[in-house]
C-alpha positions in Angstrom: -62.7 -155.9 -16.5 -63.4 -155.4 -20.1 -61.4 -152.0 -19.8 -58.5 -153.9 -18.4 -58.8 -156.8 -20.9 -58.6 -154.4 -24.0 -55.9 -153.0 -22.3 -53.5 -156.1 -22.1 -54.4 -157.1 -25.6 -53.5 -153.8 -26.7 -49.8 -154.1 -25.1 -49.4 -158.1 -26.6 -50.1 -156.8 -29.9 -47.9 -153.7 -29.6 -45.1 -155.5 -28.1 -45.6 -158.2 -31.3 -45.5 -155.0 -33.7 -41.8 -153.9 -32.4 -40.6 -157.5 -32.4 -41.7 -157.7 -36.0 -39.8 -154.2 -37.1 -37.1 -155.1 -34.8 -36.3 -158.3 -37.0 -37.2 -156.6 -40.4 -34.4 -153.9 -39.4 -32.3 -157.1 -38.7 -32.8 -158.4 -42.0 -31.9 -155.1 -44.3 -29.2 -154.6 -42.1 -27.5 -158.4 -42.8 -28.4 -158.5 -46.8 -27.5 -155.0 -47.7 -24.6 -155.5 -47.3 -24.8 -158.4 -49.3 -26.6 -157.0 -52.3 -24.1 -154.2 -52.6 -21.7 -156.6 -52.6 -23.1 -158.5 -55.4 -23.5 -155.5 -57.4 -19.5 -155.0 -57.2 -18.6 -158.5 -58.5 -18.2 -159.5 -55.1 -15.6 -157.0 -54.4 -15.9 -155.7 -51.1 -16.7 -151.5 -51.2 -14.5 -148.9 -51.5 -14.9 -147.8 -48.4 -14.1 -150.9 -46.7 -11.0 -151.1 -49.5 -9.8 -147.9 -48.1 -9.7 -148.9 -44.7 -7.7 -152.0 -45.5 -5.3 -150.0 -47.3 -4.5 -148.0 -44.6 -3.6 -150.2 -42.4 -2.1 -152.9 -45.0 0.6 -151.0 -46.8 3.1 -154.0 -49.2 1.4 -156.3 -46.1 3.3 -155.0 -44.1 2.7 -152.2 -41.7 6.4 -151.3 -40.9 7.4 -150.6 -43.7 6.1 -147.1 -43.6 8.7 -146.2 -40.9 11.8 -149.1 -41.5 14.0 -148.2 -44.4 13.9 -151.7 -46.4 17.5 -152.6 -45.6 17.3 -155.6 -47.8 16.4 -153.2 -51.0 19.8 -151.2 -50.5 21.7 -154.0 -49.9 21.0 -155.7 -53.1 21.5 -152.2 -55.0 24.8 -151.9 -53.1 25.7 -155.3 -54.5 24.8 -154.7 -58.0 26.9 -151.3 -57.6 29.6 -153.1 -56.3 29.4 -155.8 -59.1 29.2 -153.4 -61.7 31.7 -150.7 -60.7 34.3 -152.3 -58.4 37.5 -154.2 -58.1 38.0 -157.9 -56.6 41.4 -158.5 -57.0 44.3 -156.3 -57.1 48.4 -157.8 -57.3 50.6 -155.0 -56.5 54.5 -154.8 -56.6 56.0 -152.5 -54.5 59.7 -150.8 -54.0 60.7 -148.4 -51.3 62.5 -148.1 -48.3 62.4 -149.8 -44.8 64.7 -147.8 -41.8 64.9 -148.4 -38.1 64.7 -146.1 -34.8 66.7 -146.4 -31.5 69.7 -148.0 -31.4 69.1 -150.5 -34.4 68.7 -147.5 -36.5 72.0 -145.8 -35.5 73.7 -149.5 -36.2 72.2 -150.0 -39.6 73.0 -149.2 -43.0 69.8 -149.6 -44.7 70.5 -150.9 -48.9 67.9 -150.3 -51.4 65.3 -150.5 -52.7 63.2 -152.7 -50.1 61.0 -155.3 -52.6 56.9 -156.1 -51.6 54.3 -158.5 -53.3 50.6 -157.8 -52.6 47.5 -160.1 -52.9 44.0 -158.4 -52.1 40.4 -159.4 -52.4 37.7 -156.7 -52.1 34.4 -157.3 -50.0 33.3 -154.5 -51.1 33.7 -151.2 -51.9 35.7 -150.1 -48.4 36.5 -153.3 -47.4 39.8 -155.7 -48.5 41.8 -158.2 -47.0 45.1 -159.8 -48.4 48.5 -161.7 -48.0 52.2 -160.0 -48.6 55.4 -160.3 -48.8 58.3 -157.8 -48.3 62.4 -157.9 -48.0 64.9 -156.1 -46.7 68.8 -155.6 -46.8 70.8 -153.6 -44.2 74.5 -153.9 -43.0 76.1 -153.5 -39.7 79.7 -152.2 -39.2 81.3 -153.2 -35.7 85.1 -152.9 -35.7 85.9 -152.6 -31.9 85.7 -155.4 -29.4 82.8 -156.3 -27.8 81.4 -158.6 -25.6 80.1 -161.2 -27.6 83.0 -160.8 -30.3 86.0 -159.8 -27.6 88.9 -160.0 -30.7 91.0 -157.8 -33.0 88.6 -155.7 -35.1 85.5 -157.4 -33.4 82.3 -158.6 -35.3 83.6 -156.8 -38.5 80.9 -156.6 -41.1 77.1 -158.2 -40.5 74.8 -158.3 -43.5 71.2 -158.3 -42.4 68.5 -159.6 -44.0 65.0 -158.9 -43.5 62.0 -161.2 -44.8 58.4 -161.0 -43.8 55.4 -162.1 -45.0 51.7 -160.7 -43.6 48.1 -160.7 -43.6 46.2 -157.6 -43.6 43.2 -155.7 -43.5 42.3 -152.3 -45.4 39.7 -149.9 -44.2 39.1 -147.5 -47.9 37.7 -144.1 -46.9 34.4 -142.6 -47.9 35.2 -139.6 -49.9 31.9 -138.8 -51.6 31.3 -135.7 -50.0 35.1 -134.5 -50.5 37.2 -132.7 -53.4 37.6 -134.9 -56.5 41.0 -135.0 -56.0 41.1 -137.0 -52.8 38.0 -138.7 -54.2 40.2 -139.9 -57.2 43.1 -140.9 -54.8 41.3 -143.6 -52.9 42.7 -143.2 -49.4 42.9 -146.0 -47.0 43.7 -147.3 -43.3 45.7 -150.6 -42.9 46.7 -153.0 -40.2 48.8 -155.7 -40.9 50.0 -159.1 -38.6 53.4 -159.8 -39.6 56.2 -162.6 -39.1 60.0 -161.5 -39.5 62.6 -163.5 -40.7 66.1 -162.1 -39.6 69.2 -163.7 -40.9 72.8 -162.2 -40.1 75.9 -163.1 -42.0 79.2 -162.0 -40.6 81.2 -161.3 -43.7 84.2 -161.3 -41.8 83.9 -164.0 -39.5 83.6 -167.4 -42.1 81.0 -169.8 -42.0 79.1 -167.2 -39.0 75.4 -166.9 -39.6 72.7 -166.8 -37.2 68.4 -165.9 -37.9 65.6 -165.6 -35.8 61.9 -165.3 -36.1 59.6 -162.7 -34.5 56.0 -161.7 -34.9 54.6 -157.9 -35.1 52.0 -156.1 -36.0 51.9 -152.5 -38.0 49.5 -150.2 -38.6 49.6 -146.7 -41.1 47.7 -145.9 -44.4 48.8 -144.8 -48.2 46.2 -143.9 -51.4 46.0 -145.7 -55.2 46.3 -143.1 -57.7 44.0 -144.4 -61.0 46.0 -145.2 -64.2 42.6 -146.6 -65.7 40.2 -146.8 -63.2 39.1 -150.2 -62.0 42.3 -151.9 -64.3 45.7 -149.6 -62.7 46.9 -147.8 -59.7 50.1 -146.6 -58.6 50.2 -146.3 -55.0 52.1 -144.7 -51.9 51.7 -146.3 -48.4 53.8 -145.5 -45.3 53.6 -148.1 -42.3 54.9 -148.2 -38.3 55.9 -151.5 -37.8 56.2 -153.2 -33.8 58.1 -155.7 -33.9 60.0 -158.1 -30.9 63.1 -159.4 -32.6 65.0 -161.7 -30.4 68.0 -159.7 -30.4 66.3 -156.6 -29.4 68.1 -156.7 -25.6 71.4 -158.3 -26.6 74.6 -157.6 -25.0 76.5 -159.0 -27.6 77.8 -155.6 -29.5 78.6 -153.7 -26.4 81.7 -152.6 -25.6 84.1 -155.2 -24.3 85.0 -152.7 -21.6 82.6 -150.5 -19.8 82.7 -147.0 -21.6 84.7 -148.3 -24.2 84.7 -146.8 -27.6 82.1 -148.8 -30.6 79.5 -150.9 -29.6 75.9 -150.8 -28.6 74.2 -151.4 -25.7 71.3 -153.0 -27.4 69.3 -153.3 -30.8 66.2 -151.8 -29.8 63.8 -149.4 -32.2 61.1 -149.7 -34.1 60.5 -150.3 -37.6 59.3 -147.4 -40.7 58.5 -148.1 -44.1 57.6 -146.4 -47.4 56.3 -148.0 -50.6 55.9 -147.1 -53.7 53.4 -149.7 -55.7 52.1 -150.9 -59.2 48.9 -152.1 -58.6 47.0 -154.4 -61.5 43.3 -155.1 -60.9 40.5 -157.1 -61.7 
């Protein structure tokens, strides 16, 4: 009995030595920590600083692998700002012709006159208002079926007025020949309303116009005079356009295979412009 007596008394104190290093090992383990802690200022340790920065790069851990889109927008901007234009008023002369049918009936006059309002977005981007006129004649001498008399509709001046919105598109030539970089070319679209008056010279107090809306579409470049203050500038344009008279049976001959006359007006629209552009 004594044996066995010893023998628990001997485990109770064993197990009360373990409990006793278990909690010392506790303790060092909570305040070293601590102490080292204290001995940086309270500044945590350079290891545990290193950790952090690993996986809290500018607080933000996406940033490793997103370009910062905002960044390079601002420094576009100030680009932009610094080197670019945001207006530009440019006066134009050239030459506006006609396919089809209209084209074999009119005389085109010129010059054709243009007036051009743009403001820049940015550096490839530009919207703007314009204006452009036209003067063509028309010679019909035989009878017809609208204008059935003695030397028929006679002379027809023709005048063309239209005034437009329009968007240009300014290529990126950065990675192309300084030549075509200095030339600035472009893609345009336009939205356009046609004014169409005709005066019968020969037939007194006989005018008649029409409206019509259109669109065109082409592209041109803007040589520098001084960069950023001058251009001169060359755009060709296709113009669509749904004039009223576009199906009239009006100038066709009075008899069926008769001599003069056309069937109808139909064709399209070209023009070419030579500009002065000022910018600012």
């Amino acid at each position: 009995m004594i044996t066995l007596r010893q023998k628990k008394l001997d485990s109770f104190f064993l197990c009360q030595l373990l409990l006793i290093l278990a909690l010392v090992l506790v303790l060092v383990l909570v305040l070293a920590p601590i102490q080292l802690a204290a001995q940086y200022g309270g500044e945590s340790s350079p290891s545990v600083e290193i950790d952090e920065d690993e996986f809290n790069v500018g607080g933000d851990i996406f940033s490793d692998y997103n370009e910062d889109l905002e960044n390079s927008q601002i420094l576009e901007d100030e680009r932009f700002y610094r080197y670019g234009r945001f207006y530009s008023l440019g006066l134009s002369a050239g030459l506006t012709t006609f396919t089809g049918n209209r084209g074999r009936a009119y005389q085109d006059m010129k010059p054709a006159l243009g007036l051009s309002l743009l403001y820049f977005m940015n550096f490839q981007m530009s919207f703007g208002i314009g204006a452009a006129y036209s003067k063509h004649y028309m010679m019909i001498n035989d009878r017809t079926v609208g204008y059935d008399n003695e030397g028929g509709a006679g002379l027809i001046e023709v005048n063309m007025f239209r005034s437009y919105v329009l968007y240009r598109y300014y290529l990126d030539t950065a990675d192309l020949g300084t030549a075509i970089t200095y030339s600035n070319p472009y893609l345009t679209l336009r939205l356009e309303f046609w004014n169409q008056t005709n005066k019968f010279q020969d037939i007194q107090k006989e005018t008649n116009s029409n409206g019509a809306l259109g669109v065109a579409f082409g592209g041109g470049m803007e040589f520098p005079v001084k960069i950023r203050e001058s251009y001169v500038g060359v755009e060709a344009l296709y113009h669509m356009i749904n004039f009223r008279d576009t199906y009239t049976t009006e100038f066709r001959p009075a008899k069926k295979g008769g001599p003069g006359g056309f069937e109808n007006l139909e064709g399209s629209v070209m023009s070419v412009f030579v500009s002065y552009v000022v910018s600012w």
